[in-house]
ZADO-1210 file (C-alpha; in nm, 4 decimals, padded with zeros to 6 digits):
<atoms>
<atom x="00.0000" y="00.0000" z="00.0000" code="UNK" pos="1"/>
<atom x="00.1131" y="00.3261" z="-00.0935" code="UNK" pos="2"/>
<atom x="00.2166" y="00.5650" z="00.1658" code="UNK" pos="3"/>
<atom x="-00.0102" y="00.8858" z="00.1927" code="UNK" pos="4"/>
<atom x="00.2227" y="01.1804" z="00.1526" code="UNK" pos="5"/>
<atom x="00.1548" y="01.5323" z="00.1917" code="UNK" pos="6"/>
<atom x="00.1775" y="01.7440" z="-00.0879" code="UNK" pos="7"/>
<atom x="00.4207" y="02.0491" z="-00.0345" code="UNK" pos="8"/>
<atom x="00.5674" y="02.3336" z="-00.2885" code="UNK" pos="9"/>
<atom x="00.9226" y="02.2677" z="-00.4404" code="UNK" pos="10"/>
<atom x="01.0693" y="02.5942" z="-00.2116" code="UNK" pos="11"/>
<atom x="00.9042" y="02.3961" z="00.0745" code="UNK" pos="12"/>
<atom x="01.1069" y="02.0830" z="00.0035" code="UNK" pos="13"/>
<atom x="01.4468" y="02.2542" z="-00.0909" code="UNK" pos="14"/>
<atom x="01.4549" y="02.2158" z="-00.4191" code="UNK" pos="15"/>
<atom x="01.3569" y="02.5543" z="-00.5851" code="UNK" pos="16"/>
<atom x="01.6969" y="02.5686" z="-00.7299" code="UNK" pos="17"/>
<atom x="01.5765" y="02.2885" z="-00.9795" code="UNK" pos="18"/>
<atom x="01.3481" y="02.5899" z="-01.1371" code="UNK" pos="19"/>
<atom x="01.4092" y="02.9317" z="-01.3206" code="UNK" pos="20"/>
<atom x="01.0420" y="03.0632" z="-01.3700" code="UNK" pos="21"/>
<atom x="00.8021" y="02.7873" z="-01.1753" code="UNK" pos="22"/>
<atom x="00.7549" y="02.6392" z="-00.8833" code="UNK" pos="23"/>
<atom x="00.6083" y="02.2814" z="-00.8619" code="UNK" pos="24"/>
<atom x="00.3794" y="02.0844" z="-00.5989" code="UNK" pos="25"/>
<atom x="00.4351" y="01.7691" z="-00.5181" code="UNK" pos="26"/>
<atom x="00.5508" y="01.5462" z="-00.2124" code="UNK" pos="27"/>
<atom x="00.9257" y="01.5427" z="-00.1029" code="UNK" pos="28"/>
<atom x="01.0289" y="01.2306" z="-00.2296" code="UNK" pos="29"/>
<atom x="00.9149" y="01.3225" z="-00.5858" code="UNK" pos="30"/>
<atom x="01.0374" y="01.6941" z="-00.5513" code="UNK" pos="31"/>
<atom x="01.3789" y="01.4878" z="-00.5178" code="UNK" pos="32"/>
<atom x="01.3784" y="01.3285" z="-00.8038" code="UNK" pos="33"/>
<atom x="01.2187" y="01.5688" z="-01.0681" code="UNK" pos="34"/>
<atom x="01.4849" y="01.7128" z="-01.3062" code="UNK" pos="35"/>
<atom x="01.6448" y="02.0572" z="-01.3748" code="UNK" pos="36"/>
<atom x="01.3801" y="02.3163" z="-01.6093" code="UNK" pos="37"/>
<atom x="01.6760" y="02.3489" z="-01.8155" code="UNK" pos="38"/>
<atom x="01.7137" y="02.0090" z="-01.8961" code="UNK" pos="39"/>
<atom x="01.3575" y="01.9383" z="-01.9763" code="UNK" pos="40"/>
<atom x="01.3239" y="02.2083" z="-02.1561" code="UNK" pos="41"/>
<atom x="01.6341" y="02.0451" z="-02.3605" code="UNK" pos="42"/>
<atom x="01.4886" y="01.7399" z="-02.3722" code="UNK" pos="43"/>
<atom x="01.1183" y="01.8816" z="-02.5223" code="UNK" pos="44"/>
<atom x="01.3443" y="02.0598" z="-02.7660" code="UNK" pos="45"/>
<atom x="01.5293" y="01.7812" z="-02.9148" code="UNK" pos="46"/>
<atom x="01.1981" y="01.5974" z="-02.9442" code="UNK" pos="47"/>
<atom x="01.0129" y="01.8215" z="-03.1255" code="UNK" pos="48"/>
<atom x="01.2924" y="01.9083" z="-03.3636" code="UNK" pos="49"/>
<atom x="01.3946" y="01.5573" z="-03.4282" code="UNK" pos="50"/>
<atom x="01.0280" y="01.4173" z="-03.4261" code="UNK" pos="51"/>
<atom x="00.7899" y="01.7500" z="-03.5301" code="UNK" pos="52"/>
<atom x="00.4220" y="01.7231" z="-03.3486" code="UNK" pos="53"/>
<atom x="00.3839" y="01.3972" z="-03.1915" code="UNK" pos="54"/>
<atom x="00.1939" y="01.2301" z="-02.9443" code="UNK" pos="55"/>
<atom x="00.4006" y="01.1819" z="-02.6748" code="UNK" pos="56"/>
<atom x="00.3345" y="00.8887" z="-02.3900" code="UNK" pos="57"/>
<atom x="00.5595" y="00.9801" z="-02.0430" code="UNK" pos="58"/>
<atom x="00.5453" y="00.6641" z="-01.8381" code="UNK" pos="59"/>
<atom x="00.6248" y="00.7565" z="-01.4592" code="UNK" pos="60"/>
<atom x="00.5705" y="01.0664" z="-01.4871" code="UNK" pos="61"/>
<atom x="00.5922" y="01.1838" z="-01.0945" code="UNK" pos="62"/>
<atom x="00.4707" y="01.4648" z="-01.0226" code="UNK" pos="63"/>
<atom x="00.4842" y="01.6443" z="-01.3891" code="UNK" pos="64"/>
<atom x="00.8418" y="01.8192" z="-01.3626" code="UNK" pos="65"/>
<atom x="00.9149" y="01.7151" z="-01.7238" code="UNK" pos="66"/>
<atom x="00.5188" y="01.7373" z="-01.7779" code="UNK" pos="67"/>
<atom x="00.4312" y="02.0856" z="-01.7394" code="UNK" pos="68"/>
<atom x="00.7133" y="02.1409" z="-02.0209" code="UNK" pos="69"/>
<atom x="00.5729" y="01.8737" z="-02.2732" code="UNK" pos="70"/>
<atom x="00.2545" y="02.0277" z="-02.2858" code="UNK" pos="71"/>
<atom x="00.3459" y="02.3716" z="-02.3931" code="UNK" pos="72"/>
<atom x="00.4817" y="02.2158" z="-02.7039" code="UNK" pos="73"/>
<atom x="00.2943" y="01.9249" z="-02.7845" code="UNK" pos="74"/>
<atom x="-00.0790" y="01.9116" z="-02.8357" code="UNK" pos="75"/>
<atom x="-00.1637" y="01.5779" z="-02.6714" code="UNK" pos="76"/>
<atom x="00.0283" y="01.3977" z="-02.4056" code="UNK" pos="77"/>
<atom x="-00.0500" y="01.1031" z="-02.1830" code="UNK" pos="78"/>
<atom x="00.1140" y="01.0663" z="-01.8842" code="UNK" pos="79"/>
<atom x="00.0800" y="00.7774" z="-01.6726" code="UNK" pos="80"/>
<atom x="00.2248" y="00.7030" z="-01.2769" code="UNK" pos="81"/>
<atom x="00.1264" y="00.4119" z="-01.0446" code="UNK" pos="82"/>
<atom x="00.1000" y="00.6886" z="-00.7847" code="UNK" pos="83"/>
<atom x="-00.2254" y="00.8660" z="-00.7204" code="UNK" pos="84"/>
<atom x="-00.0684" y="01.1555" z="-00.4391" code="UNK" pos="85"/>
<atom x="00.1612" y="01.2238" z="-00.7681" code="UNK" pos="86"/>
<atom x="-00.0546" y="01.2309" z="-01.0761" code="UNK" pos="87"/>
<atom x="-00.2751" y="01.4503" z="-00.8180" code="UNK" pos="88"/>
<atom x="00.0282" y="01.6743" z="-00.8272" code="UNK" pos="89"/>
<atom x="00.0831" y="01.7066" z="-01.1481" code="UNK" pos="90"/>
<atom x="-00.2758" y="01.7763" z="-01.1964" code="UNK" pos="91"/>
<atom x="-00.2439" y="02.0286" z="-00.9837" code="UNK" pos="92"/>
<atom x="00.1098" y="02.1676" z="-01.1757" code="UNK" pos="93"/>
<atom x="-00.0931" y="02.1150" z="-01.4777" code="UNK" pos="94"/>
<atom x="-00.3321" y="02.3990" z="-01.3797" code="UNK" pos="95"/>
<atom x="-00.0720" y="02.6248" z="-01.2458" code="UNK" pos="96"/>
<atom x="00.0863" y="02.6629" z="-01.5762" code="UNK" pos="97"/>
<atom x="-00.2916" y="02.6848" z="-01.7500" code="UNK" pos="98"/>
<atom x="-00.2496" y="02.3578" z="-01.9818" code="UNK" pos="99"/>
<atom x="-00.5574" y="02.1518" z="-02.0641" code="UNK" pos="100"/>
<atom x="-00.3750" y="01.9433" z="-02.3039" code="UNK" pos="101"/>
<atom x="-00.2717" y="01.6060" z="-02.0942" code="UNK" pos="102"/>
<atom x="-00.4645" y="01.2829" z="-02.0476" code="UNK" pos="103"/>
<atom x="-00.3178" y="01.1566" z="-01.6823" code="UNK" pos="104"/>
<atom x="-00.3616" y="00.8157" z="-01.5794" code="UNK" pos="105"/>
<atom x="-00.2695" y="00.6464" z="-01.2323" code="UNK" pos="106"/>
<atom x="-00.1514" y="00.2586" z="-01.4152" code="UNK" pos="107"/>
<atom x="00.0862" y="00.0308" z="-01.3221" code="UNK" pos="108"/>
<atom x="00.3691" y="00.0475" z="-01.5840" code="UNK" pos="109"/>
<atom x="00.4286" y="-00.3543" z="-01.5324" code="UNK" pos="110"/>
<atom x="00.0779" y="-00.4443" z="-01.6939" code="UNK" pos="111"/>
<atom x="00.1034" y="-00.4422" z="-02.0407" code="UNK" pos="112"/>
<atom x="-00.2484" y="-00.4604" z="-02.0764" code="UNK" pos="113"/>
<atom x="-00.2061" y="-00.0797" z="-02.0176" code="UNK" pos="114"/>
<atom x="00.0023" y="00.0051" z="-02.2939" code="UNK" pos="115"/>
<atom x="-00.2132" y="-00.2245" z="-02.5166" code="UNK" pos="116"/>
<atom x="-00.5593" y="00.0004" z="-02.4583" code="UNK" pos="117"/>
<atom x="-00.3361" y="00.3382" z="-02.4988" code="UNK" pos="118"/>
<atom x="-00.2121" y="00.2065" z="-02.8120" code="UNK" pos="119"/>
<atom x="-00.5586" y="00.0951" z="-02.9288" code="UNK" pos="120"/>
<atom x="-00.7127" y="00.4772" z="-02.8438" code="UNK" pos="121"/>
<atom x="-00.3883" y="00.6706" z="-02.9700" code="UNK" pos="122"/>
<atom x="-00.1715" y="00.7387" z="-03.1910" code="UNK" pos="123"/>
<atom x="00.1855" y="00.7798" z="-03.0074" code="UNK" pos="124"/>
<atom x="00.4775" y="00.8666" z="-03.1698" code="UNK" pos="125"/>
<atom x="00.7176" y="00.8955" z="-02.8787" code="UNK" pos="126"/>
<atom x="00.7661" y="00.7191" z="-02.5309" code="UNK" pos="127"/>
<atom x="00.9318" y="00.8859" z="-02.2595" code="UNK" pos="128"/>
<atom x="01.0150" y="00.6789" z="-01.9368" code="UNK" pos="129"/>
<atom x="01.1249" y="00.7378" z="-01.5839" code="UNK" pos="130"/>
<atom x="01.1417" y="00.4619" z="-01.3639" code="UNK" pos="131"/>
<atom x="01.2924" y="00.4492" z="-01.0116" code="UNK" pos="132"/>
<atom x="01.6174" y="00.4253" z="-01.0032" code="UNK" pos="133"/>
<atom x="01.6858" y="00.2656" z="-00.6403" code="UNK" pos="134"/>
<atom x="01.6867" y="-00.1136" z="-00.5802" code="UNK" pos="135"/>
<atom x="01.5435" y="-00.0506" z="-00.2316" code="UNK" pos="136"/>
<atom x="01.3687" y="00.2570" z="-00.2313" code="UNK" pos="137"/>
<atom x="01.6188" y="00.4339" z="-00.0424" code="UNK" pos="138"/>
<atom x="01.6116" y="00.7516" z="-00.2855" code="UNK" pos="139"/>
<atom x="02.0166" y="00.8935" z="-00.3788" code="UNK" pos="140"/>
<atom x="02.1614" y="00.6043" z="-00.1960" code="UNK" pos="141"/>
<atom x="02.1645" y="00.3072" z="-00.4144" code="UNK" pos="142"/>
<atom x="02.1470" y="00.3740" z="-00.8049" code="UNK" pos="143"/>
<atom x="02.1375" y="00.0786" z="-00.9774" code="UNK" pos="144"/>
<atom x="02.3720" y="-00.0066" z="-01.2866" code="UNK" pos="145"/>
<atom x="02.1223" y="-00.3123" z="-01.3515" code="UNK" pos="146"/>
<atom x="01.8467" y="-00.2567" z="-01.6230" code="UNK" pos="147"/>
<atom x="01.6738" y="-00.5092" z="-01.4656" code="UNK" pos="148"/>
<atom x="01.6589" y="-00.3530" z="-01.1004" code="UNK" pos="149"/>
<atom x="01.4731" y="-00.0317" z="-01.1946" code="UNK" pos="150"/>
<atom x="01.1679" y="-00.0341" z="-01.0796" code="UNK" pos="151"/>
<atom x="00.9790" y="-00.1004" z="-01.3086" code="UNK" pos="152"/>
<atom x="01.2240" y="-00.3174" z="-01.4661" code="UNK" pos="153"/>
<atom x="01.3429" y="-00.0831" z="-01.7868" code="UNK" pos="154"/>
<atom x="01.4394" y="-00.3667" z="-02.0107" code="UNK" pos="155"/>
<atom x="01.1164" y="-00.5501" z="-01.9577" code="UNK" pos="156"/>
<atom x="00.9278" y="-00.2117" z="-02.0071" code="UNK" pos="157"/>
<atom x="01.0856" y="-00.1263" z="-02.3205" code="UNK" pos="158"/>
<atom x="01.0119" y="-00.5056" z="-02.4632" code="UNK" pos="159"/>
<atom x="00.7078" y="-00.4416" z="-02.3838" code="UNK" pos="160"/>
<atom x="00.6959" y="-00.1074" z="-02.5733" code="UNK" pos="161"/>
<atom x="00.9047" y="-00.2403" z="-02.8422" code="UNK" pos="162"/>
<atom x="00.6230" y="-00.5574" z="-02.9253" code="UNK" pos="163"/>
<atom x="00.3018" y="-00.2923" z="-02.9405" code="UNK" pos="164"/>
<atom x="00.5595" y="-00.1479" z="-03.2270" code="UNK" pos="165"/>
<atom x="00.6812" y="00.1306" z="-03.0149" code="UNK" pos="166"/>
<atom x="01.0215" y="00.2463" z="-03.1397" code="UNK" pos="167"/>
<atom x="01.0774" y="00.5881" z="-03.0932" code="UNK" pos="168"/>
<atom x="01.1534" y="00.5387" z="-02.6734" code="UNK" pos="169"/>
<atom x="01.3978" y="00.7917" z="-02.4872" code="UNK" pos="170"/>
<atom x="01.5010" y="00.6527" z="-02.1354" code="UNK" pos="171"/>
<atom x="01.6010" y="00.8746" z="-01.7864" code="UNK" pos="172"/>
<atom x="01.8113" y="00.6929" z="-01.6039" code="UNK" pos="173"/>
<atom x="02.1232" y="00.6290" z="-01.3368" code="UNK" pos="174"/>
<atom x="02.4496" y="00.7624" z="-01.4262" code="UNK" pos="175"/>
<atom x="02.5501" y="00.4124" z="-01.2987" code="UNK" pos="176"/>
<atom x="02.3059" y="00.2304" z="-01.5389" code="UNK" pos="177"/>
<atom x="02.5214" y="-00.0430" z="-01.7764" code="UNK" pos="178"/>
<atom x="02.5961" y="00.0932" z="-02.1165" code="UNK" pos="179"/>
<atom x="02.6829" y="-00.2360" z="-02.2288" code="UNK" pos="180"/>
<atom x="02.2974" y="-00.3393" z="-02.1299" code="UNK" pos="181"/>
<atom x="02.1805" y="-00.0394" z="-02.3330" code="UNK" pos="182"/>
<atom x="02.3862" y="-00.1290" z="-02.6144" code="UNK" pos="183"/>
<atom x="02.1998" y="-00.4776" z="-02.6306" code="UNK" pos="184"/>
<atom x="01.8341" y="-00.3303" z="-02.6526" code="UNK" pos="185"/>
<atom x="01.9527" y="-00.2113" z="-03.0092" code="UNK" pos="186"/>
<atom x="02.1230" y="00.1127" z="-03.1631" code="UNK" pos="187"/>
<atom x="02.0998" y="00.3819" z="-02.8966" code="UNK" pos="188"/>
<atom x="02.2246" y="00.6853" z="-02.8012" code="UNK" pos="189"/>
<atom x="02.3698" y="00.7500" z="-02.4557" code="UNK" pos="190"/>
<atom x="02.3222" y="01.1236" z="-02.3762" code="UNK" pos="191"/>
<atom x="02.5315" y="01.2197" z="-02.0745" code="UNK" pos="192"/>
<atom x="02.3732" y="01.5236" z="-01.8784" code="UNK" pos="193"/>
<atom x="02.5792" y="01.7054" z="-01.6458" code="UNK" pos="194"/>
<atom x="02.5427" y="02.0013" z="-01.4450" code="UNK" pos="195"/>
<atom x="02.7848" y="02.2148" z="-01.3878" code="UNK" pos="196"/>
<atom x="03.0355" y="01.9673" z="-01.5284" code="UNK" pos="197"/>
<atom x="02.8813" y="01.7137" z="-01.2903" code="UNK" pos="198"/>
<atom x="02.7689" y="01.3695" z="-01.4616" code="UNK" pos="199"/>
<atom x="02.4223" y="01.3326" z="-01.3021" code="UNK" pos="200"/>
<atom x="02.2213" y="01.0919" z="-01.5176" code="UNK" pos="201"/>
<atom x="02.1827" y="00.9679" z="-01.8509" code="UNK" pos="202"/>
<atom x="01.9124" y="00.9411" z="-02.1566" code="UNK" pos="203"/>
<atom x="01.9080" y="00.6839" z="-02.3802" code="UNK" pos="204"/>
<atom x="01.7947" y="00.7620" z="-02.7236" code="UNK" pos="205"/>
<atom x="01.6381" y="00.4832" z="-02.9336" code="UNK" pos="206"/>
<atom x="01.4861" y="00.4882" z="-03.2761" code="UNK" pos="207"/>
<atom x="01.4140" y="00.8074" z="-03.4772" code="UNK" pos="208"/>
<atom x="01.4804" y="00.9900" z="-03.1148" code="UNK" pos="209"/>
<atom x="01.9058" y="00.9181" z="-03.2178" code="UNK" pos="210"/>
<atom x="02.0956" y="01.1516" z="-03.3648" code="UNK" pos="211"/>
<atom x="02.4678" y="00.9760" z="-03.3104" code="UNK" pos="212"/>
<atom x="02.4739" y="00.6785" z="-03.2073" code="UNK" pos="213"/>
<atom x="02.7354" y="00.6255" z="-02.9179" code="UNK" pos="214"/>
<atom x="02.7739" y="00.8329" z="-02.6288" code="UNK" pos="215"/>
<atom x="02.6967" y="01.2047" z="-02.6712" code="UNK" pos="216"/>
<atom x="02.7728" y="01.4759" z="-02.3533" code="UNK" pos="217"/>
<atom x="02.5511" y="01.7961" z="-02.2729" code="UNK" pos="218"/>
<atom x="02.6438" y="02.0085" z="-02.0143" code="UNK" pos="219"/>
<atom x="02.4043" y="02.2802" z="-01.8534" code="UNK" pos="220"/>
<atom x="02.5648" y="02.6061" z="-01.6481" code="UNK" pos="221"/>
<atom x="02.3161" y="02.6369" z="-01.3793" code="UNK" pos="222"/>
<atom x="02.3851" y="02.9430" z="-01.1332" code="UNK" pos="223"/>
<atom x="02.0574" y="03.0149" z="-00.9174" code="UNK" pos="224"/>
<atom x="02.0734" y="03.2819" z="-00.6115" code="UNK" pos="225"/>
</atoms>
């Protein structure tokens, strides 16, 4: 059973400094790991420039820190999370930012029988994914490096993807995850984000999302007051 957590704002949980121009809701363990504005921004970027106006499917998508940024550029996103306390926040992110343009879902990203019914109703044309990163739940203490030990498990979530004919898949995870793993879902591209010239996690690029296949390095100057 999931814990009930109180919802608090981003300056409340000590993590403003993740923001230029917003300031998110959301409860402390997901205000921990939502990503830097500059980087999602980045990432939407990329996306639309590579891909055009898509459909995009975010699966775990906490509470909306990457969200809130995919729907001022796309018209139609789904975006999915197993936990209700954080699709409530990024409903509630959602409305801050005056966006009407997201289906949100609370679904188990293990059942594939939820992929299969978006597929049937939509027509995606890119998968973003952001699975939990610690083997025990203990968040920033125990990254894995093991596909496998995400939770959910990436490399069974992007077979699953991969057999509804899902190709176009782009991947947050662990600076500790196994390139050699990544390497054996098919051609990828390993983006290395750092900030400040500090490796903090990687994205994995896979079908029409690659632009260079290999490893590929971005680095964002971030100086906040």
């Amino acid at each position: 059973m999931l814990k009930k957590r109180k919802i608090i704002s981003s300056t409340e949980a000590g993590y403003e400094r993740r923001f230029r121009d917003i300031e998110l809701l959301g409860d402390k363990e997901g205000q921990m790991v939502t990503n830097y504005q500059e980087v999602s921004e980045h990432l939407v970027k990329r996306i639309f420039e590579t891909m055009g106006e898509v459909e995009i499917l975010e699966v775990c998508c906490g509470i909306g820190s990457l969200t809130v940024f995919l729907a001022k550029t796309f018209s139609k996103i789904i975006a999915l999370d197993i936990n209700p306390i954080r699709v409530k926040a990024t409903s509630l992110n959602l409305k801050r930012q005056e966006t009407n343009n997201v289906d949100l879902l609370v679904a188990d990203a293990k059942d594939k029988k939820v992929f299969e019914d978006i597929k049937n109703k939509n027509n995606i044309g890119v998968i973003l994914t952001d699975v939990t990163w610690s083997e025990t739940g203990i968040y920033e203490q125990d990254h894995t490096g093991d596909l496998n030990k995400t939770t959910p498990a990436s490399d069974k979530l992007f077979r699953d993807l991969n057999d509804l004919g899902w190709k176009n898949i782009c991947m947050r995870l662990p600076k500790t995850i196994s390139y050699d793993q990544l390497k054996r879902l098919g051609p990828v591209e390993i983006e290395e984000i750092s900030i400040n010239e500090d490796l903090k996690f990687v994205y994995a690029y896979l079908g029409k999302l690659i632009k260079k296949i290999g490893i590929t390095r971005k680095d964002f100057k971030i100086e906040r007051n």
